[in-house]
C-alpha positions as CSV (number, residue, x, y, z in Angstrom):
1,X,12.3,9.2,-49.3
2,X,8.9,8.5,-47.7
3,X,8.2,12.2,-45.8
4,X,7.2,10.2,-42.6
5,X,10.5,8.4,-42.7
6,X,12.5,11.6,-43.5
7,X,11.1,13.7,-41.2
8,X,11.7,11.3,-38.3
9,X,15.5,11.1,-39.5
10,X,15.6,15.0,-39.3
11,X,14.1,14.7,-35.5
12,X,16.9,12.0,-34.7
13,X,20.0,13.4,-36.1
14,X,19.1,16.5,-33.3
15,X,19.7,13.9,-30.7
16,X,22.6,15.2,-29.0
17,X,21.0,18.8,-29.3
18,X,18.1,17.9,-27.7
19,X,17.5,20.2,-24.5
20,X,14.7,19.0,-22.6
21,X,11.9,20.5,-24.2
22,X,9.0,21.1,-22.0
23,X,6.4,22.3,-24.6
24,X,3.0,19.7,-25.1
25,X,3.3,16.9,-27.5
26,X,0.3,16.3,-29.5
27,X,-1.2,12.9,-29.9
28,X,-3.7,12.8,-32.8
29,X,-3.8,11.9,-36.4
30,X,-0.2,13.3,-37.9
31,X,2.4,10.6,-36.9
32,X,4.7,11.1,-33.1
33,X,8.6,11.5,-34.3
34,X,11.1,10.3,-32.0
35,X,11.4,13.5,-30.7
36,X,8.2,13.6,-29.3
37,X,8.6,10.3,-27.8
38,X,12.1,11.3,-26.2
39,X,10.7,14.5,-24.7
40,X,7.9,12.8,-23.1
41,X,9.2,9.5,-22.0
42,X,12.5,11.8,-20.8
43,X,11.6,14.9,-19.8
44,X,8.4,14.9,-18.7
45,X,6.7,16.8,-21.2
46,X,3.0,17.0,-21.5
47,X,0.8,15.3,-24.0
48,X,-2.4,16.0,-25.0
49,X,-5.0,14.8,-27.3
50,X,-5.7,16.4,-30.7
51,X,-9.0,17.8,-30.9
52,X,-8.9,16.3,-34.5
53,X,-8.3,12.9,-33.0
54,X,-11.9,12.9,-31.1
55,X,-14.3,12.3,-34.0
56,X,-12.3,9.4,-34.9
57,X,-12.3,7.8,-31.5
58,X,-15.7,8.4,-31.0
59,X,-16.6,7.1,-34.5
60,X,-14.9,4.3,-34.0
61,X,-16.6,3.3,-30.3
62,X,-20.1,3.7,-32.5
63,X,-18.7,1.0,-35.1
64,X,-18.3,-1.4,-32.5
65,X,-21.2,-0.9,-30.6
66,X,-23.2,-1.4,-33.6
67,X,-21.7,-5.1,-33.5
68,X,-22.8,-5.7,-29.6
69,X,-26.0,-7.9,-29.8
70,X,-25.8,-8.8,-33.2
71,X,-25.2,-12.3,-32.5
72,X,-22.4,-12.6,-34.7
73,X,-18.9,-13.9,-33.7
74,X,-16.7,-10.9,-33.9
75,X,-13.0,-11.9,-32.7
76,X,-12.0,-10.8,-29.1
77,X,-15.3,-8.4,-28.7
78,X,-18.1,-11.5,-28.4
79,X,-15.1,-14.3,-28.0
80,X,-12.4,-15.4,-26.3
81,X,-8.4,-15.0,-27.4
82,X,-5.9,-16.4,-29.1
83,X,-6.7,-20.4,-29.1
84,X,-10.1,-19.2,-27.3
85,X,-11.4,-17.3,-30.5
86,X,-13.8,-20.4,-31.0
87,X,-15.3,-19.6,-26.9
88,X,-18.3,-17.3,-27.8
89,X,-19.3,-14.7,-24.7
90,X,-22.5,-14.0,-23.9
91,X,-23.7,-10.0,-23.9
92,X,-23.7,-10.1,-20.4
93,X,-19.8,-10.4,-19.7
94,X,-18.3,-8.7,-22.8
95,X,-16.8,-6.1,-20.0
96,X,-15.4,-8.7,-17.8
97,X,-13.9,-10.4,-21.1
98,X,-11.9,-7.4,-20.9
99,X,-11.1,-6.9,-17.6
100,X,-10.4,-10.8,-17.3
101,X,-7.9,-10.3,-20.3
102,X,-5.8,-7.7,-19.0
103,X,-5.6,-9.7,-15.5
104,X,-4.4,-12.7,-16.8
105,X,-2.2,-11.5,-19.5
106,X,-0.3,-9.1,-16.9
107,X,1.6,-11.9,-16.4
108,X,5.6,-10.3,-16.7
109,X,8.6,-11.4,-14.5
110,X,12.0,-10.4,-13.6
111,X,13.4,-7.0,-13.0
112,X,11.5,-3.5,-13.6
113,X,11.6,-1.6,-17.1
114,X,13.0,2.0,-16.5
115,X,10.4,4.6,-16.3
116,X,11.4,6.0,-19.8
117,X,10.7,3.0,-21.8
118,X,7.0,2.4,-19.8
119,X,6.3,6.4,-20.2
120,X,7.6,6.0,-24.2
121,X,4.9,2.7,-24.6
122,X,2.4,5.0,-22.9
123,X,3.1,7.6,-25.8
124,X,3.0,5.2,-28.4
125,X,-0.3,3.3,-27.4
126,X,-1.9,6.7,-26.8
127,X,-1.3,7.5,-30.5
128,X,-2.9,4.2,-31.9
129,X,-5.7,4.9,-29.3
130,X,-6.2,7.7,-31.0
131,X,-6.3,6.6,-34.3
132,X,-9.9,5.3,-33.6
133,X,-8.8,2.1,-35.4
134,X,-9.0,0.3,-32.3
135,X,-12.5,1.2,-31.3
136,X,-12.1,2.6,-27.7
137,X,-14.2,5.0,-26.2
138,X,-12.6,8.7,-26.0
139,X,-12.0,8.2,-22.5
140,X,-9.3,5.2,-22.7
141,X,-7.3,7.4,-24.4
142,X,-7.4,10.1,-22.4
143,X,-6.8,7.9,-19.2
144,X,-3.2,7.3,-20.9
145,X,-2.4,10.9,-21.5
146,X,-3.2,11.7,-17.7
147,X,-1.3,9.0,-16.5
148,X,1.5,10.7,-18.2
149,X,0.9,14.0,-17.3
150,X,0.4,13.0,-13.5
151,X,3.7,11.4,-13.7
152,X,2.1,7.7,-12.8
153,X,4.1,5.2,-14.4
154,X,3.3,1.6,-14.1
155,X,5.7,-1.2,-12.8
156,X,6.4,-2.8,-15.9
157,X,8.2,-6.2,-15.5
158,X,10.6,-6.6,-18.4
159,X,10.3,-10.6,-19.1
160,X,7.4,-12.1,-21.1
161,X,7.2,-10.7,-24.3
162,X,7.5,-12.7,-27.5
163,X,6.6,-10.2,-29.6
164,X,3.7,-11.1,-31.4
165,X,0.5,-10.3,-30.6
166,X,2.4,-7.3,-29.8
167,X,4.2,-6.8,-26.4
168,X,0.8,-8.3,-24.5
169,X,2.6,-9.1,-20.9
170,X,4.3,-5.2,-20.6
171,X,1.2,-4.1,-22.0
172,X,-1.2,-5.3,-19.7
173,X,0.9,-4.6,-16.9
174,X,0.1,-1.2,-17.7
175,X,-3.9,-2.2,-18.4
176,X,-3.7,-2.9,-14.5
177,X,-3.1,0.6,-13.5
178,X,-5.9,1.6,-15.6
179,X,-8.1,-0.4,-13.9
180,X,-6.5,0.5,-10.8
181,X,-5.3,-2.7,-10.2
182,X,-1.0,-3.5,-10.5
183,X,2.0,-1.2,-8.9
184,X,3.6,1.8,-10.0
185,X,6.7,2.9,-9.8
186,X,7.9,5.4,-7.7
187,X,11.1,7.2,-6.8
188,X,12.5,4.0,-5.1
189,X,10.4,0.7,-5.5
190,X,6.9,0.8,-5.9
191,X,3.4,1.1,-4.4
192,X,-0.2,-0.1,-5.1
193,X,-1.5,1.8,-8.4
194,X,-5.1,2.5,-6.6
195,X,-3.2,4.8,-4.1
196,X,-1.1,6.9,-6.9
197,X,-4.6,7.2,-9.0
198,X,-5.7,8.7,-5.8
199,X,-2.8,11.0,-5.4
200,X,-3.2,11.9,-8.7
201,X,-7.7,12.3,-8.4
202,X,-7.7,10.1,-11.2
203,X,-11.0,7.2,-10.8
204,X,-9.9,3.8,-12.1
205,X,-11.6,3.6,-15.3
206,X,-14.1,0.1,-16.5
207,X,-13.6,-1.5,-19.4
208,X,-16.1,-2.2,-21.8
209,X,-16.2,-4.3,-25.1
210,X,-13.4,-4.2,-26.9
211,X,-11.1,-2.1,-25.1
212,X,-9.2,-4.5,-22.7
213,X,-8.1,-6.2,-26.2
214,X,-7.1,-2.9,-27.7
215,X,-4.8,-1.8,-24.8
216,X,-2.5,-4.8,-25.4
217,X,-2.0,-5.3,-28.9
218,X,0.3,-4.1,-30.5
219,X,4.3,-3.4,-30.8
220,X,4.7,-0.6,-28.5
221,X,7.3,-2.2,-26.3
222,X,10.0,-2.9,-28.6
223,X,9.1,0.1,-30.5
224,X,10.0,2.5,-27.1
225,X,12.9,0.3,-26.6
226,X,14.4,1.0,-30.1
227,X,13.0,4.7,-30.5
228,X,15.2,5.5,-27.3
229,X,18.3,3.8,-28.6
230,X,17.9,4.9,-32.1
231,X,18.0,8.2,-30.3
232,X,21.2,7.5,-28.3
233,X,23.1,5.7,-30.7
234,X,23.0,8.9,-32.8
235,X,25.6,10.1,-30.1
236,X,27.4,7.3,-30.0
237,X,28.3,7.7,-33.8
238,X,29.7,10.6,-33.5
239,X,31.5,10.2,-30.5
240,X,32.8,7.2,-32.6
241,X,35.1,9.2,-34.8
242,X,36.1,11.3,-32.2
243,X,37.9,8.9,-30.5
244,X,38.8,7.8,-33.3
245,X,40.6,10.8,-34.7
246,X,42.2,11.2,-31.2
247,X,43.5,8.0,-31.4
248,X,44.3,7.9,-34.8
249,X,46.1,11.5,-34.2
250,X,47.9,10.0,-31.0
251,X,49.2,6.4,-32.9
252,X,51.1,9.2,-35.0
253,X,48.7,8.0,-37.7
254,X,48.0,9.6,-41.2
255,X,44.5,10.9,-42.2
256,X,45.6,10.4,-46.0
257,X,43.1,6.9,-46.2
258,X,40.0,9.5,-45.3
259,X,40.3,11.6,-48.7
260,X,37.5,13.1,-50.5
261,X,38.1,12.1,-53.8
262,X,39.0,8.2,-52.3
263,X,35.6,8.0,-50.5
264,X,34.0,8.6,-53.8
265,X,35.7,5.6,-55.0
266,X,33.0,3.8,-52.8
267,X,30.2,5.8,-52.6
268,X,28.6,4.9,-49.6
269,X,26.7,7.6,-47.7
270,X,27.7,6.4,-44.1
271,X,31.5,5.9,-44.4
272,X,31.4,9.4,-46.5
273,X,30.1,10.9,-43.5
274,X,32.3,9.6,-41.1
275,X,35.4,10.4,-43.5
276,X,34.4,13.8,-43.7
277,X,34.5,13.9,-39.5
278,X,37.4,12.3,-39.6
279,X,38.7,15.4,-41.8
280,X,37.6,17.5,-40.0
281,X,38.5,17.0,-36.7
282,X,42.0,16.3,-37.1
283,X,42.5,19.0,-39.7
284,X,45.3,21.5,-38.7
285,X,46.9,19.3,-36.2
286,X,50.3,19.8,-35.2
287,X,51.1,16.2,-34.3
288,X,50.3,15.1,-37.3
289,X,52.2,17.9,-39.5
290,X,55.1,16.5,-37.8
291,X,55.1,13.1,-39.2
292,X,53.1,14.0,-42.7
293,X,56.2,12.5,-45.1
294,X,57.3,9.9,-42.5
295,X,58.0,6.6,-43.8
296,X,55.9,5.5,-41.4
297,X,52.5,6.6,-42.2
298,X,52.4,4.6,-45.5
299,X,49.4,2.4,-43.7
300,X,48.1,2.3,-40.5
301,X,46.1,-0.8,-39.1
302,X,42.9,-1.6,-40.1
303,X,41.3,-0.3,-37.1
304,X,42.8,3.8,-38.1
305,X,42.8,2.9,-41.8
306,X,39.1,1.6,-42.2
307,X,37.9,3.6,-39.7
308,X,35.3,4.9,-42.0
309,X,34.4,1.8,-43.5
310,X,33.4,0.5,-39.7
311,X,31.9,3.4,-39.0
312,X,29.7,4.2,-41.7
313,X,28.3,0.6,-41.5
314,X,27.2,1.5,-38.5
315,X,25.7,4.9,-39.4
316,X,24.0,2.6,-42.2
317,X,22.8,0.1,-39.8
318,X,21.3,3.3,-37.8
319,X,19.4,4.5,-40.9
320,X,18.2,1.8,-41.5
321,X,16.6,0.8,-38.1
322,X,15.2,4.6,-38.2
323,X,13.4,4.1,-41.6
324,X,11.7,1.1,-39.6
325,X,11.0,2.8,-36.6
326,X,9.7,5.8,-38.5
327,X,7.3,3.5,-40.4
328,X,6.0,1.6,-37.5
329,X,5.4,5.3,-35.8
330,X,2.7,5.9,-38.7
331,X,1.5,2.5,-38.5
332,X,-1.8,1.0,-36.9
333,X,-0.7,-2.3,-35.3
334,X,-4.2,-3.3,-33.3
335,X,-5.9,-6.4,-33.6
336,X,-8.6,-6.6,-34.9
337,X,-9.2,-3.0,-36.8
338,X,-12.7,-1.4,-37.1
339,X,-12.6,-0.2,-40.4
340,X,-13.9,3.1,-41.8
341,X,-16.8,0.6,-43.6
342,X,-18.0,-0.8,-40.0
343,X,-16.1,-4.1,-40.8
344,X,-14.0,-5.8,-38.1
345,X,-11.0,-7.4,-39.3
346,X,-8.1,-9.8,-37.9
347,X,-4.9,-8.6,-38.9
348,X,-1.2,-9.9,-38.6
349,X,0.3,-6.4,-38.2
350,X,0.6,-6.7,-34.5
351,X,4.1,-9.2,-35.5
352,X,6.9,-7.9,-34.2
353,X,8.9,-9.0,-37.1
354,X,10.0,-5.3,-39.1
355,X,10.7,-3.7,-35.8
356,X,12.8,-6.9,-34.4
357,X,15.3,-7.5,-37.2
358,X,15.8,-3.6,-37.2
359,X,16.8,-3.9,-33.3
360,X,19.1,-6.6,-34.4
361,X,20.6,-5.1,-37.1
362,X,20.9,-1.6,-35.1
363,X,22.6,-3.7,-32.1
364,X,25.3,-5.1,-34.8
365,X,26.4,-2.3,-35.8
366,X,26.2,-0.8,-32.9
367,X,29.1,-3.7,-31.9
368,X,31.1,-3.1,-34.6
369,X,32.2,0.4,-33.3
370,X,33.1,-0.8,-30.2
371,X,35.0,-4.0,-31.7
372,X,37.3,-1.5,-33.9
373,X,37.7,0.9,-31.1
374,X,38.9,-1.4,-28.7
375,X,41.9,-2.7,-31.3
376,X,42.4,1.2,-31.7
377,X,43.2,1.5,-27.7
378,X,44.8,-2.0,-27.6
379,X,47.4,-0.4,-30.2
380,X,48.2,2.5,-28.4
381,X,48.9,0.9,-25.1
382,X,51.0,-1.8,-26.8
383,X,52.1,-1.4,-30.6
384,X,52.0,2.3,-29.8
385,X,55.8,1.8,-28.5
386,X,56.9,1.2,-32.3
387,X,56.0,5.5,-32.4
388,X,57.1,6.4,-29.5
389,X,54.5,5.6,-26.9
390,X,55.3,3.9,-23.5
391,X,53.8,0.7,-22.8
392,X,50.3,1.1,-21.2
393,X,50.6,4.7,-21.6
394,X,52.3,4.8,-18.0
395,X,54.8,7.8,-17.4
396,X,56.2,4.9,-15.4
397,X,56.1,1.9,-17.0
398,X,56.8,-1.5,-15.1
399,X,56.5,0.7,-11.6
400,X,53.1,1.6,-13.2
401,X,50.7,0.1,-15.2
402,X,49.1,3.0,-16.7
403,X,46.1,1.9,-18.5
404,X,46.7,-1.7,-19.0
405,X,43.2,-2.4,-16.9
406,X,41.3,-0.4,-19.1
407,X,41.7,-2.0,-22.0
408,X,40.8,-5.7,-20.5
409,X,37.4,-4.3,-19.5
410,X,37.4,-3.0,-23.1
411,X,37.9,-6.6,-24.3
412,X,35.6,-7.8,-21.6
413,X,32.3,-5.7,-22.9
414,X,33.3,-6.2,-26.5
415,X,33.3,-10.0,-26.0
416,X,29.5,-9.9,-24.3
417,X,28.2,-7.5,-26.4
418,X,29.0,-10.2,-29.9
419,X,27.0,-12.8,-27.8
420,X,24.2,-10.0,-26.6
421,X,24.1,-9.1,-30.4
422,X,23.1,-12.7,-31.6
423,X,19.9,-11.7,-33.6
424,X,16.7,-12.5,-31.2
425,X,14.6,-12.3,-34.3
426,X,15.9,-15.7,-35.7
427,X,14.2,-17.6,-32.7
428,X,10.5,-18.4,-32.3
429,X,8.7,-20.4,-30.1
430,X,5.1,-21.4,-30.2
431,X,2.6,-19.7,-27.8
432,X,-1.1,-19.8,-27.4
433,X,-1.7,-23.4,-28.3
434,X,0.3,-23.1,-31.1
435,X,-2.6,-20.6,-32.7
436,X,0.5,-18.4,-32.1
437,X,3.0,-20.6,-33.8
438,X,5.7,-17.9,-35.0
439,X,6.8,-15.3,-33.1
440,X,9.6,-11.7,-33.5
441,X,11.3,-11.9,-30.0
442,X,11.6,-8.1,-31.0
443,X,10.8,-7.0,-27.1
444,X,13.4,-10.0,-26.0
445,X,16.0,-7.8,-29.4
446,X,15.8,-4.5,-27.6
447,X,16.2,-5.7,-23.9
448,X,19.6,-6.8,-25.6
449,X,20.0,-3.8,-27.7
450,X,20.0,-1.5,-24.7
451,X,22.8,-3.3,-23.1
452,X,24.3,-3.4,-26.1
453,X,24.5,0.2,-25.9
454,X,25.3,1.2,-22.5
455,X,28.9,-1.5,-23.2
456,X,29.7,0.2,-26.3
457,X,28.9,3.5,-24.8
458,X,31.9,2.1,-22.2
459,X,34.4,1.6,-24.7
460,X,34.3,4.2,-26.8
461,X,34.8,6.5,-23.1
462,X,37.6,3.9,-22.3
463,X,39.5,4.6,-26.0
464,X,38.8,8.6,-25.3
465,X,40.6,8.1,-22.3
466,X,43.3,6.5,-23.5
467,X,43.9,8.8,-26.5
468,X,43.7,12.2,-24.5
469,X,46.4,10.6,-21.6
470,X,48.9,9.7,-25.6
471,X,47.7,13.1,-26.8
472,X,49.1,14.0,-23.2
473,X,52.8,12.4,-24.0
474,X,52.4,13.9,-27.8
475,X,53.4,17.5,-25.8
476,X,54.3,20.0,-26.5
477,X,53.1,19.1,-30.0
478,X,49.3,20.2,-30.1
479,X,46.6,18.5,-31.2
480,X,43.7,19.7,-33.8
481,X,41.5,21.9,-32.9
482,X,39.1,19.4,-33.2
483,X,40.3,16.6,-31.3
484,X,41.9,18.8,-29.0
485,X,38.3,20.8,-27.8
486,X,37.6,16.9,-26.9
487,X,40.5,16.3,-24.8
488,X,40.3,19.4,-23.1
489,X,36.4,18.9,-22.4
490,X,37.7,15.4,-21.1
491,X,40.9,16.8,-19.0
492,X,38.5,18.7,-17.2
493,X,37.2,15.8,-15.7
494,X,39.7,13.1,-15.5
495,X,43.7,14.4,-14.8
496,X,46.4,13.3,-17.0
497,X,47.8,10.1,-15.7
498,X,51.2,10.5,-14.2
499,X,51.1,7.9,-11.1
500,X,48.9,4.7,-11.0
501,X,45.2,5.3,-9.5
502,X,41.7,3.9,-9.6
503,X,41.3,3.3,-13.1
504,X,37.0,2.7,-12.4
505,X,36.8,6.4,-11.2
506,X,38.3,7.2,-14.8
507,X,36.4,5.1,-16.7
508,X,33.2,6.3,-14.8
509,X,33.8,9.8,-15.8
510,X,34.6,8.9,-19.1
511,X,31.5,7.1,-19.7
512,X,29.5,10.1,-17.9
513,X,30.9,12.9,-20.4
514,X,29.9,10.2,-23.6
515,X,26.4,9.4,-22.2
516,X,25.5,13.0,-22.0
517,X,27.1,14.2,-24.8
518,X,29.5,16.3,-24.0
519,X,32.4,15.5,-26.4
520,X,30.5,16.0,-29.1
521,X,29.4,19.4,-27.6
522,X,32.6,20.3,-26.8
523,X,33.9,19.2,-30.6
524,X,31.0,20.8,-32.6
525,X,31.4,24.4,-31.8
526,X,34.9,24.1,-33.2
527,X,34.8,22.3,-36.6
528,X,30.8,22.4,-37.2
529,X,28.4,19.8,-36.6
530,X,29.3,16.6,-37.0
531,X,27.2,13.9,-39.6
């Protein structure tokens, strides 16, 4: 496996673990992992610029000031953009070229990114800064690393991105608090950037030839958005075949289907890894000792049998997307490049296109765990009574209606996540005159991807729920060790339901122990960590 790739793998399958890490992240010529971006775009680490990183920048400044008065027609240093790139510029506004760029292309709507995915595209466009590709002078790229340091985050708006060209709207909304020019975002709305850059004794900072072009090209914005769900999705695997194994353990289900020696049958890395969970955390498991030769427990649905089939698709579609990510981490995406050689060349690596199918691909599988999960909970609350079970998990069913709520909002965020997953990158629209005539809609892919993410996140808390309260009426049989570290992590938060209630309050802290990770936490003491 390509080392970059690999070693970005190893940094996101610590994803739960990660502990808010304060130490400096390094920007400079080895490539960022998503680690590094996590720690700064999350917990406010500090970055700094690699001394290595300075000869670069400053050799590539020299490249394209050797172009400046040449007369020759060098693409968005002596002419206009896009359709424009016929337009030459006289010497005497090459800086307001780039100051004129940044104005007009900070031209985003709708709501406010969230700090982290601005602070992570701050990151990212530090690094190809600093790759002196892009033929800045040393102090635009420093100007981003203070920014982040002094905690001044631009307000982003999070409509107007096609995705090729790069993300140029986000990105030039943060361009404008360079020049001191936009908003920032503050702890709740948002104030002028020129009074933060004061707060902060930071000067706005000119442009000059060149630069304005180089601070908005490129793929930074979907790549944050990804990089920060890549990183969450992680959790969200695991936590995955926990509820599952809870659920499964509950239905009075058998774990025979998740066999070594039948995974090998069909060798395919992610549902062996979820199989061996499986294993493990219902291994040892009282309820499920009691039922082992049961008539019963000759097949399960398809939703406790194929658990690992589901699963591991998943887990595939995550390695795939981080193979991608990690690439496009290590890549130079500016356009054009100064070469080593003095050239200046157009590229097309600025499209979107590698990054946007692997948003889409990550937010479908992604789906798929909460599609099967919510037939796991629907089965308990309903089917479940063929093993024993009362209907809606209710201690007092028909006077009470347990659970029944639970599931319907289940169904409800499955249902909008399968339109929210439609693939973005299969649209285009012509931009720029049509110069600009196909396009990724990557940034458009991970705008859905995230809420993708937060409504799976929902129901796989809303079938943990439901397991521990049949784990609950499975007494006083005991559950794995395994499975039963995750209900008791989760009964310390949410009592066993014995009497109708709020159901939202349950669900809320439900969906508060998955989002930080504390299941998994909870689990992986006991059994080892999980794949």
């Amino acid at each position: 496996m390509h080392a970059i790739v690999a070693r970005a793998l190893v940094a996101g399958r610590r994803a739960a673990g990660w502990n808010g890490r304060v130490e400096p992240v390094t920007v400079g010529p080895d490539p960022l992992t998503p680690a590094d971006v996590v720690a700064v775009a999350r917990g406010g680490a500090p970055a700094r610029l690699d001394e290595r990183a300075v000869a670069a920048i400053r050799a590539g400044r020299e490249r394209v000031e050797a172009h400046l008065g040449t007369g020759e027609a060098v693409y968005g240093v002596t002419t206009g953009f896009g359709a424009l790139a016929g337009v030459h510029i006289g010497a005497g506004d090459l800086d307001r070229l780039q100051v004129n760029l940044i104005r007009s292309h900070a031209a985003g709507t709708g709501s406010l990114l969230p700090a982290e995915i601005v602070r992570a595209m701050m990151l990212l466009r530090a690094r190809a800064l600093a790759s002196g590709y892009s033929g800045v002078r040393e102090e635009v790229a420093r100007r981003y690393l203070e920014l982040l340091n002094q905690g001044v985050t631009p307000a982003v708006p999070s409509r107007g991105s096609v995705g090729a060209s790069g993300d140029l709207a986000p990105l030039a909304h943060i361009g404008l608090t360079v020049l001191g020019e936009g908003r920032v975002l503050t702890g709740g709305g948002t104030e002028p950037s020129a009074e933060a850059l004061r707060r902060a004794g930071l000067e706005p900072l000119g442009l000059e030839a060149k630069e304005g072009l180089a601070l908005v090209n490129g793929t930074e914005g979907m790549l944050a958005i990804g990089l920060l769900a890549m990183w969450d999705a992680r959790g969200l695997l695991r936590q995955a075949d926990i509820g599952a194994a809870m659920s499964i353990e509950a239905a009075l289900g058998t774990d025979r289907p998740f066999a070594e020696e039948l995974m090998a049958l069909r060798p395919h890395p992610g549902q062996a890894t979820s199989a061996g969970n499986l294993r493990r955390l219902m291994a040892g498991s009282e309820i499920m000792s009691s039922h082992r030769e049961s008539d019963h427990a000759v097949q399960d649905p398809y939703s406790m049998r194929c658990a690992p089939q589901v699963h591991g698709a998943a887990r595939q579609a995550w390695t795939f997307a981080g193979e991608v990510f990690a690439l496009e981490l290590a890549s130079i995406v500016d356009n054009p490049v100064i070469l080593d050689d003095g050239r200046v060349e157009s590229t097309g690596n600025f499209h979107g296109e590698p990054v946007a199918q692997a948003l889409d691909v990550l937010a479908i599988g992604l789906v798929s765990l909460a599609s099967i999960a919510e037939r796991r909970t629907y089965w308990l609350l309903g089917i479940g009574a063929e093993r024993g079970l009362p209907p809606f998990l209710s201690v007092e069913a028909g006077l009470g209606s347990g659970y029944m709520l639970a599931q319907y909002t289940q169904a409800a965020l499955v249902s909008e996540c399968k339109v929210l997953a439609h693939p973005a990158s299969l649209d285009s629209i012509p931009t720029s005159g049509t110069q600009e005539d196909h396009v990724s809609m990557g940034f458009h892919g991970g705008l859905q991807l995230r809420e993708v993410l937060a409504s799976v996140r929902a129901v796989l808390a809303i079938e943990a729920l439901c397991a521990a309260q049949a784990l609950d009426l499975r007494a006083p049989l005991a559950p794995a060790r395994g499975t039963g570290a995750a209900h008791a992590a989760l009964r310390e938060r949410v009592a066993t339901l014995r009497e109708d209630r709020e159901v939202a309050v349950d669900i809320e802290a439900a969906d508060r122990l998955v989002a930080s990770g504390a299941l998994v936490a909870a689990v992986e003491p006991v059994v080892g960590g999980l794949g």
